[in-house]
SERO-4910 file (N, C-alpha, C, O; in steps of 0.05 Angstrom, whole numbers):
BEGIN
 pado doro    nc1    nc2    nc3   cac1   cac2   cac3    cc1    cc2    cc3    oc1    oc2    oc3
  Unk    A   2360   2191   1622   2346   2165   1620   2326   2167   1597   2312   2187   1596
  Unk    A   2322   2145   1577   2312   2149   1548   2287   2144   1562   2285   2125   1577
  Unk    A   2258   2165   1555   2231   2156   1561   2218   2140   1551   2194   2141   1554
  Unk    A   2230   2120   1535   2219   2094   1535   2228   2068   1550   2226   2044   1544
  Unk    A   2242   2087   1578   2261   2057   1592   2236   2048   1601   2218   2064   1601
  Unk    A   2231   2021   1610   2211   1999   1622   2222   2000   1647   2226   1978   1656
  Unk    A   2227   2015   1658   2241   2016   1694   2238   2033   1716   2220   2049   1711
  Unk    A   2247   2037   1739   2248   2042   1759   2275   2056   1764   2294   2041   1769
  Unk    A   2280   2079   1764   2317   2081   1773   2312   2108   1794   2302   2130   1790
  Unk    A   2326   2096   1821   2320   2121   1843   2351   2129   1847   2368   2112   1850
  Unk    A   2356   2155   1845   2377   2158   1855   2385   2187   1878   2380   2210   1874
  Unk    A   2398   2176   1902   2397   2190   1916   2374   2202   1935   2379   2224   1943
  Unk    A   2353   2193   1942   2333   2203   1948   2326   2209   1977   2331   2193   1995
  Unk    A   2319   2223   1980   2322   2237   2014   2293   2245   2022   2280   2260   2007
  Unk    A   2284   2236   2044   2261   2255   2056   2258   2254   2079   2263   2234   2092
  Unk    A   2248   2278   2092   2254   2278   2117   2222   2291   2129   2206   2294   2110
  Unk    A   2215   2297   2148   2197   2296   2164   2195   2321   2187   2206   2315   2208
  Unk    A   2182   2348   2187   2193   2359   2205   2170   2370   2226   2147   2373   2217
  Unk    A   2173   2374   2244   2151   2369   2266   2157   2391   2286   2173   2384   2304
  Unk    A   2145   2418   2286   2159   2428   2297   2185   2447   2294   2189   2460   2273
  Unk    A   2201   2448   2313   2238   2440   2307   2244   2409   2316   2262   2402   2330
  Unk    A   2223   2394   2304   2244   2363   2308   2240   2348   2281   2218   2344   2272
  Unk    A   2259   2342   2271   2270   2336   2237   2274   2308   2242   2289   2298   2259
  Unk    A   2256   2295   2221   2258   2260   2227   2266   2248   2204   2247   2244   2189
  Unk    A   2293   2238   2194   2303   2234   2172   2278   2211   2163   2264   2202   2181
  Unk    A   2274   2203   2139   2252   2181   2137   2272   2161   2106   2274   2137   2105
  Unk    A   2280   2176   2090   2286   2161   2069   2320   2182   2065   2322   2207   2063
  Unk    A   2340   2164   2066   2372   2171   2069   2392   2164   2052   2414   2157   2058
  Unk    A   2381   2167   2028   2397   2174   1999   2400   2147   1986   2421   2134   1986
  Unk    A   2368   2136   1971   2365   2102   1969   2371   2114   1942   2365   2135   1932
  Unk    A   2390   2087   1930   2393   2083   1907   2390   2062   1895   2408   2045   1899
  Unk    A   2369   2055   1877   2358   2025   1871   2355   2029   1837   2352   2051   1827
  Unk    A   2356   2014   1827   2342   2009   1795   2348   1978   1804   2365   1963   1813
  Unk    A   2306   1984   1790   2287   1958   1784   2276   1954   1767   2259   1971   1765
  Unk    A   2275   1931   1743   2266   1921   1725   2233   1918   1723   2221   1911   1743
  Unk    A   2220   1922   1699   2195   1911   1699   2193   1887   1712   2207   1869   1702
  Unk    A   2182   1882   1728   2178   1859   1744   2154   1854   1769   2135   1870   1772
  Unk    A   2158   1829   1786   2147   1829   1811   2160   1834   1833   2173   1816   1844
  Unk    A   2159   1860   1845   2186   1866   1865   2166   1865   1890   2143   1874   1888
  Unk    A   2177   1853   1916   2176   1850   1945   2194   1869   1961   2218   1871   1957
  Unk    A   2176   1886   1982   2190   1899   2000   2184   1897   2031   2163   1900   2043
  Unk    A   2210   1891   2038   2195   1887   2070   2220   1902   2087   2240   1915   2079
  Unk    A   2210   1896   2110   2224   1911   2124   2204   1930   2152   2182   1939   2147
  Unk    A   2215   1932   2173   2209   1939   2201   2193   1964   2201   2199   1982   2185
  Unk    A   2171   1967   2218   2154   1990   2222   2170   2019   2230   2183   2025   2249
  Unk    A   2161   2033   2206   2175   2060   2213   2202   2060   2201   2219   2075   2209
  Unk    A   2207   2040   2179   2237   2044   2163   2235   2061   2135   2253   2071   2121
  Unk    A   2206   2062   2132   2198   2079   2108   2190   2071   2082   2186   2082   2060
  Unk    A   2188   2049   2090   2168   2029   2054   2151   2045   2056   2157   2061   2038
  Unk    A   2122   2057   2072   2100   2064   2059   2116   2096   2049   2107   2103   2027
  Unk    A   2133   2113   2057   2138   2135   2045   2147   2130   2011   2134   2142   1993
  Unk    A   2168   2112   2006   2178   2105   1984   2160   2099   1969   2164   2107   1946
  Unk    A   2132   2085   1974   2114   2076   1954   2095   2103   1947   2079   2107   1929
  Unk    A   2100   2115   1961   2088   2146   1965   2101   2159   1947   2088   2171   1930
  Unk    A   2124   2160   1945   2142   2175   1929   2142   2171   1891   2145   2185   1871
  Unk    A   2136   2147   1896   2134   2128   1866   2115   2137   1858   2114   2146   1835
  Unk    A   2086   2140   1880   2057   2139   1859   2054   2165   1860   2035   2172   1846
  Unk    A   2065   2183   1869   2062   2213   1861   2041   2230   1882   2031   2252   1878
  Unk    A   2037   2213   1903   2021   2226   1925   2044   2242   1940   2043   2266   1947
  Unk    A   2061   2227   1945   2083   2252   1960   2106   2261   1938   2108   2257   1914
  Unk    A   2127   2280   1962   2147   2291   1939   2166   2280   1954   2162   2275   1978
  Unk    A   2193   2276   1938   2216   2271   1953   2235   2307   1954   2235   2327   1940
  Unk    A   2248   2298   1978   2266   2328   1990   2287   2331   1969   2290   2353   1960
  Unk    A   2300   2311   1960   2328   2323   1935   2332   2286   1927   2329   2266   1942
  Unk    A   2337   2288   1909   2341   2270   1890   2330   2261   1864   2322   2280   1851
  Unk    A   2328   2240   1854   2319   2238   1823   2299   2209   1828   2305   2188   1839
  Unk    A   2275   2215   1818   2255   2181   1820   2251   2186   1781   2235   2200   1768
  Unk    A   2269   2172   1776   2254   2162   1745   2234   2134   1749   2239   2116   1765
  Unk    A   2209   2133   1730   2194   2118   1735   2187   2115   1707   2179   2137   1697
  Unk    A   2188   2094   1688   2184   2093   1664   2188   2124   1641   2172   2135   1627
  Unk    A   2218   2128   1648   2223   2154   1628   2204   2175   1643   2201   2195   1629
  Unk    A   2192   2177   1664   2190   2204   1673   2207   2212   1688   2219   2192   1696
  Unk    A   2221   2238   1701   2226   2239   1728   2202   2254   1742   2186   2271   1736
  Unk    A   2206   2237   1766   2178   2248   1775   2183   2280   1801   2165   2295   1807
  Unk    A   2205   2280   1810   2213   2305   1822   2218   2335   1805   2223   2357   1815
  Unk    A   2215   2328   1776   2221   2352   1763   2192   2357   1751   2187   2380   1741
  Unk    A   2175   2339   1750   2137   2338   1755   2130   2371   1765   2143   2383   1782
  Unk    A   2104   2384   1746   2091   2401   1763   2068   2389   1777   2059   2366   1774
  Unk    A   2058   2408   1793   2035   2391   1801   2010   2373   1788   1999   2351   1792
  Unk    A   2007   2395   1771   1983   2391   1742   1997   2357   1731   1982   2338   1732
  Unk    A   2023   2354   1723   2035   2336   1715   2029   2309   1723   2019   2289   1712
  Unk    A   2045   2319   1757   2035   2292   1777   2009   2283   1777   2003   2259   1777
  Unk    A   1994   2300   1777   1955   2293   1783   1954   2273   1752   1941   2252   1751
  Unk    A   1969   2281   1729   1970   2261   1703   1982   2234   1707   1976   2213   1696
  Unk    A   1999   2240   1725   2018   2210   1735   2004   2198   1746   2002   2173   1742
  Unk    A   1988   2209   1764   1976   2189   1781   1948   2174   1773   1940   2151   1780
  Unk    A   1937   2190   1757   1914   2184   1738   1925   2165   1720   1918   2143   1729
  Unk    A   1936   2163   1703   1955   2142   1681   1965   2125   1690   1955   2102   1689
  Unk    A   1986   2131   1701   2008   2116   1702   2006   2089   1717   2010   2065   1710
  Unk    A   1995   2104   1746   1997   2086   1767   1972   2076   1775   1950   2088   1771
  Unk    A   1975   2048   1789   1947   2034   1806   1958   2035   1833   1981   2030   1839
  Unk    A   1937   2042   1849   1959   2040   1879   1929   2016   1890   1907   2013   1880
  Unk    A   1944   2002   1915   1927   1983   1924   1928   1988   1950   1950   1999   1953
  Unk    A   1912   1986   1983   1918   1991   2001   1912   1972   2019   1891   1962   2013
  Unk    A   1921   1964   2039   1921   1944   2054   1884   1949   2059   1872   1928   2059
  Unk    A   1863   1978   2063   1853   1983   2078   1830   1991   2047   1834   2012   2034
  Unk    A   1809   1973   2039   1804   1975   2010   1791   1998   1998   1784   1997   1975
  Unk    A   1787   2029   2020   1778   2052   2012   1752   2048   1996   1744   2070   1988
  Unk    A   1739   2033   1990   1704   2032   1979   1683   2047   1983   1670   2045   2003
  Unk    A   1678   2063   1964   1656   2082   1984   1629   2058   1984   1623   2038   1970
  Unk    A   1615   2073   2008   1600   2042   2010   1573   2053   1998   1555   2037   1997
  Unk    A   1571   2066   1994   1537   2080   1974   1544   2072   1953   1527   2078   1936
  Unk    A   1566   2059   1939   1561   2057   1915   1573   2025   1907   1595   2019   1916
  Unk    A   1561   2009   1894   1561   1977   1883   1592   1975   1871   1606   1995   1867
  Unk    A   1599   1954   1866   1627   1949   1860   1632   1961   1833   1652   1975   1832
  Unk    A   1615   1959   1803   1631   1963   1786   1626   1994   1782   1635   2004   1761
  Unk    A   1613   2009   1803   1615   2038   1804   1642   2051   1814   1657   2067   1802
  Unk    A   1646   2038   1838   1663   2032   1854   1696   2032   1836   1713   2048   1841
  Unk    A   1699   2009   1816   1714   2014   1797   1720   2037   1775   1741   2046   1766
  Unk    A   1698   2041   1769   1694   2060   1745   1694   2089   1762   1675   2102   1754
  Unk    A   1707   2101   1782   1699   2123   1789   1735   2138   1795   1739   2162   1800
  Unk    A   1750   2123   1792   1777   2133   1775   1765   2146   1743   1764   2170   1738
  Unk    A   1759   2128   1728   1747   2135   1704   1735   2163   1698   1741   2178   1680
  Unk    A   1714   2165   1719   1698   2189   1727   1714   2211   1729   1712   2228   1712
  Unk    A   1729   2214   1746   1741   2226   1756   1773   2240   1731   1785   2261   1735
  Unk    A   1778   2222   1710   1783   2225   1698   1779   2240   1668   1792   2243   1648
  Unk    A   1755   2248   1678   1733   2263   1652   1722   2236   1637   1709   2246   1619
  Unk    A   1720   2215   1635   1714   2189   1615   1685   2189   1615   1673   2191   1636
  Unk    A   1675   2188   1594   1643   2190   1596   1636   2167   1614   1651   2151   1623
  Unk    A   1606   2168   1618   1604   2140   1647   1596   2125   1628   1591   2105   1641
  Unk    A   1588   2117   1598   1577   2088   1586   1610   2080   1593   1613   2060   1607
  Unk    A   1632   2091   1587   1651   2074   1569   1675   2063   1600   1691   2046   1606
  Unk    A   1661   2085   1611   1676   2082   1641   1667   2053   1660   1679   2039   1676
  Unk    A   1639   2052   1649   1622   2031   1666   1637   2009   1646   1647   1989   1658
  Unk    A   1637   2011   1615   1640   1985   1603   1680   1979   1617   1687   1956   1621
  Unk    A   1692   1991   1620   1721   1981   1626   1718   1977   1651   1736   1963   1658
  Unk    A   1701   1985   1673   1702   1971   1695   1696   1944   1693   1710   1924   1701
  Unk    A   1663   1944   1678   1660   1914   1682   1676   1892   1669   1675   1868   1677
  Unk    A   1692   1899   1651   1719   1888   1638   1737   1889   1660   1747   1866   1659
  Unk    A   1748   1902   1683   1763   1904   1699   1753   1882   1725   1765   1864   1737
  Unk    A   1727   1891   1725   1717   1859   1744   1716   1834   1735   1720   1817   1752
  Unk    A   1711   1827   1717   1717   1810   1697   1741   1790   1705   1738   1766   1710
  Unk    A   1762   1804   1705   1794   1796   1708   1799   1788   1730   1817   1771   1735
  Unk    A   1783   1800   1750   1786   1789   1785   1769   1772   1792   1766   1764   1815
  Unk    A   1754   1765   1771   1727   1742   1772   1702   1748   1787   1685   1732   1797
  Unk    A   1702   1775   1788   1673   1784   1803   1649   1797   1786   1630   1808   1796
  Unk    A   1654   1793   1760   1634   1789   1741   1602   1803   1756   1588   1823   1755
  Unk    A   1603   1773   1773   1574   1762   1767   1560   1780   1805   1539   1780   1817
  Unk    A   1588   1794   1809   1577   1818   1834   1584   1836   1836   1599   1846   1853
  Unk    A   1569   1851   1805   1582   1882   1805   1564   1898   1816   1571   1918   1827
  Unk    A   1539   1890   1815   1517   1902   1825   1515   1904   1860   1500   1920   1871
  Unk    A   1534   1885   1874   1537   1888   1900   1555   1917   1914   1574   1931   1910
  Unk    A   1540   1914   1929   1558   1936   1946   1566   1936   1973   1550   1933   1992
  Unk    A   1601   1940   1975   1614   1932   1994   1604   1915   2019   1619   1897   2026
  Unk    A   1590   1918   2027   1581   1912   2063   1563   1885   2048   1551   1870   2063
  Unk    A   1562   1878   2020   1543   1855   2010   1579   1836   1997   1575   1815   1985
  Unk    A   1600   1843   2000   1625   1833   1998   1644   1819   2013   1656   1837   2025
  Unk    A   1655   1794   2019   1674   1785   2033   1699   1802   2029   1702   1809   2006
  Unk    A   1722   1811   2050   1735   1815   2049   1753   1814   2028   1764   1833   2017
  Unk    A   1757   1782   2022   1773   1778   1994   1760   1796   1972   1773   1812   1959
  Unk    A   1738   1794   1968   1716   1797   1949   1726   1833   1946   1733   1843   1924
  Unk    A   1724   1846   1967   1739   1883   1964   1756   1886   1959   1761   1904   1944
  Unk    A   1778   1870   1969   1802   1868   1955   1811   1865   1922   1828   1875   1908
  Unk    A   1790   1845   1919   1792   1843   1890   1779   1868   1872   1787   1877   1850
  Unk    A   1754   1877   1888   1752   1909   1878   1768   1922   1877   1769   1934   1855
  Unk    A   1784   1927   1891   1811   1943   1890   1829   1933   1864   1835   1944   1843
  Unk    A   1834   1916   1874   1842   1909   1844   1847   1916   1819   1867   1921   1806
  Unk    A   1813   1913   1815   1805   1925   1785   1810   1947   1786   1826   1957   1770
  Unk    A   1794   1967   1811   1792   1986   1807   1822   2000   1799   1826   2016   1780
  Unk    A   1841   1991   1819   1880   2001   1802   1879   1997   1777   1889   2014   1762
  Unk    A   1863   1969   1765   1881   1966   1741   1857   1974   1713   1860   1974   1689
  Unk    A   1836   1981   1728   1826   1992   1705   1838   2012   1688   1835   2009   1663
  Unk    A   1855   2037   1697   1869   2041   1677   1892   2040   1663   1907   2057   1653
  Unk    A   1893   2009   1665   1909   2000   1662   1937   2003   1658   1948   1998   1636
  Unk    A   1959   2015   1692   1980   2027   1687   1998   2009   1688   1996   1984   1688
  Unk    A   2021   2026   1689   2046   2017   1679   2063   2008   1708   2085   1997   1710
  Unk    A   2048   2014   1726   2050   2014   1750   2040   2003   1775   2027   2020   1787
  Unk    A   2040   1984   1787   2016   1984   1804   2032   1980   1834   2051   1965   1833
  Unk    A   2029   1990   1856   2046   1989   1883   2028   1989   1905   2018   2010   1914
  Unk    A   2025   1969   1914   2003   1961   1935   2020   1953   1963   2032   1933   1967
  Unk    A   2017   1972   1977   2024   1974   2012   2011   1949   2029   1990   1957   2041
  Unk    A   2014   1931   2033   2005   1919   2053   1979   1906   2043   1958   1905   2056
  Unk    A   1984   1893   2014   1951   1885   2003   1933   1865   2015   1909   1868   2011
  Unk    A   1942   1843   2030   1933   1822   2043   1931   1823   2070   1920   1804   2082
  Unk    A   1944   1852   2089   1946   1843   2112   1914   1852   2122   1915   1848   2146
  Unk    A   1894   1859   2117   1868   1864   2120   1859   1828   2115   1834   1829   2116
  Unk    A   1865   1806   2112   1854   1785   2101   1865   1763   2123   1883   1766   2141
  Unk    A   1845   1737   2115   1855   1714   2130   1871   1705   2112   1874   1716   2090
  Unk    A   1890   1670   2126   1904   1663   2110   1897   1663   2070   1905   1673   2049
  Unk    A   1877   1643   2084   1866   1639   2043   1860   1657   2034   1862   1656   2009
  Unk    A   1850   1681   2043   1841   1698   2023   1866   1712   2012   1867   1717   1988
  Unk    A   1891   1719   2029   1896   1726   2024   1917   1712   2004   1930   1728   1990
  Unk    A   1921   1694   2002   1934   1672   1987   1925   1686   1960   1939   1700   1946
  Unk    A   1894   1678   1954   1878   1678   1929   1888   1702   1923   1899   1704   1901
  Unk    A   1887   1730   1944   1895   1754   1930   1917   1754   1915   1916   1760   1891
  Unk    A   1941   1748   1928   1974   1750   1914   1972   1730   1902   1993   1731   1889
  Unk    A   1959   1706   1894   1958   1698   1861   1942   1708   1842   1947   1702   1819
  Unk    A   1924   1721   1846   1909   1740   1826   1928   1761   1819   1936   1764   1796
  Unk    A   1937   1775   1839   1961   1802   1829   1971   1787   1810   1967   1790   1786
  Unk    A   1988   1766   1824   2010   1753   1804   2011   1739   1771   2029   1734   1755
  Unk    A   1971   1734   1772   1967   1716   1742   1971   1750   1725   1988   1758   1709
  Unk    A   1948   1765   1739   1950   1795   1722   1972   1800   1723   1983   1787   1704
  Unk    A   1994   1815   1738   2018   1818   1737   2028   1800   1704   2030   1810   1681
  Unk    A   2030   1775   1711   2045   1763   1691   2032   1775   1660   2047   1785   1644
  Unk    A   2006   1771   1654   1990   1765   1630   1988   1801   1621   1979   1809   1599
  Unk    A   1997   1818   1640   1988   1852   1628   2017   1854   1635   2026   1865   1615
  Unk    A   2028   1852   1644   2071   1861   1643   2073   1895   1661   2087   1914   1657
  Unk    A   2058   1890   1674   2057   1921   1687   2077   1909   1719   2074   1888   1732
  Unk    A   2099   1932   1724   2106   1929   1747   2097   1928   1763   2078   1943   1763
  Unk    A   2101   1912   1792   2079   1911   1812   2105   1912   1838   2125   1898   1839
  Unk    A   2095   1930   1856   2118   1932   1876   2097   1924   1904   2079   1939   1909
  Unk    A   2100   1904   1917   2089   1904   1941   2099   1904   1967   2119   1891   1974
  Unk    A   2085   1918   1980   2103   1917   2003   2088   1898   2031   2065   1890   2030
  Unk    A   2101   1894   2047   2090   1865   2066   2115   1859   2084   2139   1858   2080
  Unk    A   2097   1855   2109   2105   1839   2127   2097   1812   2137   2095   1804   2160
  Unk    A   2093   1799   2111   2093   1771   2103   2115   1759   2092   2120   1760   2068
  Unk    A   2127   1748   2106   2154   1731   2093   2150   1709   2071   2163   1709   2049
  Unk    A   2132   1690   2078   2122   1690   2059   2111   1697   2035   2111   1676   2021
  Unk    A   2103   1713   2024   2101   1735   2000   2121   1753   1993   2124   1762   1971
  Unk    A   2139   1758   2023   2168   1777   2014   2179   1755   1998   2190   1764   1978
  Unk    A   2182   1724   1999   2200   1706   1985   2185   1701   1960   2189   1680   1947
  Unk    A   2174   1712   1956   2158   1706   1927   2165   1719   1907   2162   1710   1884
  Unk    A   2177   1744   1913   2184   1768   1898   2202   1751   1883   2216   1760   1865
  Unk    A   2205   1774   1838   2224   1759   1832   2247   1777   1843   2270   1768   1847
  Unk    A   2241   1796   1846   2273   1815   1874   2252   1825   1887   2230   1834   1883
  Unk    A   2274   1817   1910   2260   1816   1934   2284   1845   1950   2308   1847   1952
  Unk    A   2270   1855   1956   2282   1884   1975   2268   1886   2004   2245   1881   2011
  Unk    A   2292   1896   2019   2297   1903   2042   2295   1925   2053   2314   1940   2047
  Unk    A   2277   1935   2069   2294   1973   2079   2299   1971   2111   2287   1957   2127
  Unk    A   2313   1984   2115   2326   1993   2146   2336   2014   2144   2350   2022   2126
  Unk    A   2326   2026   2167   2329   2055   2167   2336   2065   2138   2358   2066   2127
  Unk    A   2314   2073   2130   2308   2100   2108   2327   2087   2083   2331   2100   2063
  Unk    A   2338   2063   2086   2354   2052   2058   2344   2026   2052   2332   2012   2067
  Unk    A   2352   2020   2023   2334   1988   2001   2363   1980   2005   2383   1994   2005
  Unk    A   2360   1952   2009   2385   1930   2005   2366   1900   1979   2344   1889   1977
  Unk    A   2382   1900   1971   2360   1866   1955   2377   1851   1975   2396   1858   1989
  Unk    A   2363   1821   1969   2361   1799   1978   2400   1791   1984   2413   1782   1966
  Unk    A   2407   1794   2000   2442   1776   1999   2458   1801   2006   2482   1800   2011
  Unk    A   2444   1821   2006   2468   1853   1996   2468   1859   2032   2448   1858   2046
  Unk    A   2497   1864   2043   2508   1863   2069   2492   1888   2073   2489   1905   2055
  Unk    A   2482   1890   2098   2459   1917   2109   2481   1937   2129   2484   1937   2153
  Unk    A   2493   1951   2111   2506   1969   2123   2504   1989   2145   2523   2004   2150
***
């Protein structure tokens, strides 16, 4: 696969779970290629979307197969490598907005940055550019518990896309929210999404939002089907 593909190509991918002596198949040899795009995943508790999104952002490993992810593979990754993948590449988003609460929102953003070696002027200035984009400008100086729900979420946000990857895969981004907020959230993903061209994979048990996707995917038991494809 040429490392300048703009894609997603999984092939064969397996992981399993072992507890004990009791072995819990979790992901059963998915084979998908996905386009830069806005991709939807849904599918039943315990079929294995949050492992797969795991597998992509480089927090877990898969058991045998191949995850290319924009011309990397990411199973032939050393560790040192992955910790680069995950720093670069990817924004992960979580249903559950992880904020440390001692510290105000555009710290809050900028502490990927930190964490990155980035000096803190230049770290602070791309956060507040990163709040900016989610329209919370004018409450960077707030901190969490001084935030509406929507309002952390959209921290999250920035904070993924401050460095601005190539990637962003958010588990369950709205289900922490009421209706509207969470509305406002998945059209914010979606204006950014469109206007920065970074893939965005979400996963949800919102049907609504699963029908939004421009491919829309399925999993059952430990396999991806898209939208129409007979569930074997």
């Amino acid at each position: 696969m040429p490392e300048s593909s703009d894609r997603i190509l999984v092939r064969n991918l397996r992981k399993e779970y072992k507890t004990g002596k009791l072995i819990t198949p979790v992901l059963n040899g998915i084979e998908v290629e996905l386009p830069n795009s806005f991709i939807t995943l849904m599918g039943p508790s315990g079929s294995g979307k949050s492992t797969f999104l795991n597998i992509l952002s480089g927090i877990d490993t898969a058991d045998s197969g191949e995850v290319w992810v924009n011309g990397k593979e990411l199973t032939s990754l050393s560790e040192s490598e992955l910790t680069e993948y995950r720093r670069s590449d990817t924004g992960i988003i979580f249903q559950f907005f992880h904020l440390l609460p001692y510290l105000n929102a555009v710290e809050n953003v900028a502490m990927p940055l930190y964490i990155a070696g980035m000096g803190r002027k230049r770290a602070r200035e791309i956060a507040e550019e990163s709040l900016l984009k989610v329209g919370l400008a004018e409450r960077k100086t707030h901190k969490p518990d001084e935030l509406s729900g929507g309002e952390q979420q959209r921290v999250a946000i920035a904070r993924a896309l401050c460095k601005k990857p190539r990637i962003v895969l958010a588990d369950e981004p709205t289900g922490n929210l009421d209706t509207v907020h969470a509305g406002k959230v998945l059209d914010l993903l979606l204006e950014l999404q469109e206007k920065e061209k970074f893939s965005l994979i979400v996963v949800t048990h919102d049907r609504e939002i699963g029908a939004k996707g421009k491919i829309k995917l399925k999993m059952r038991d430990g396999r991806i089907f898209r939208e129409g494809e007979k569930v074997r």
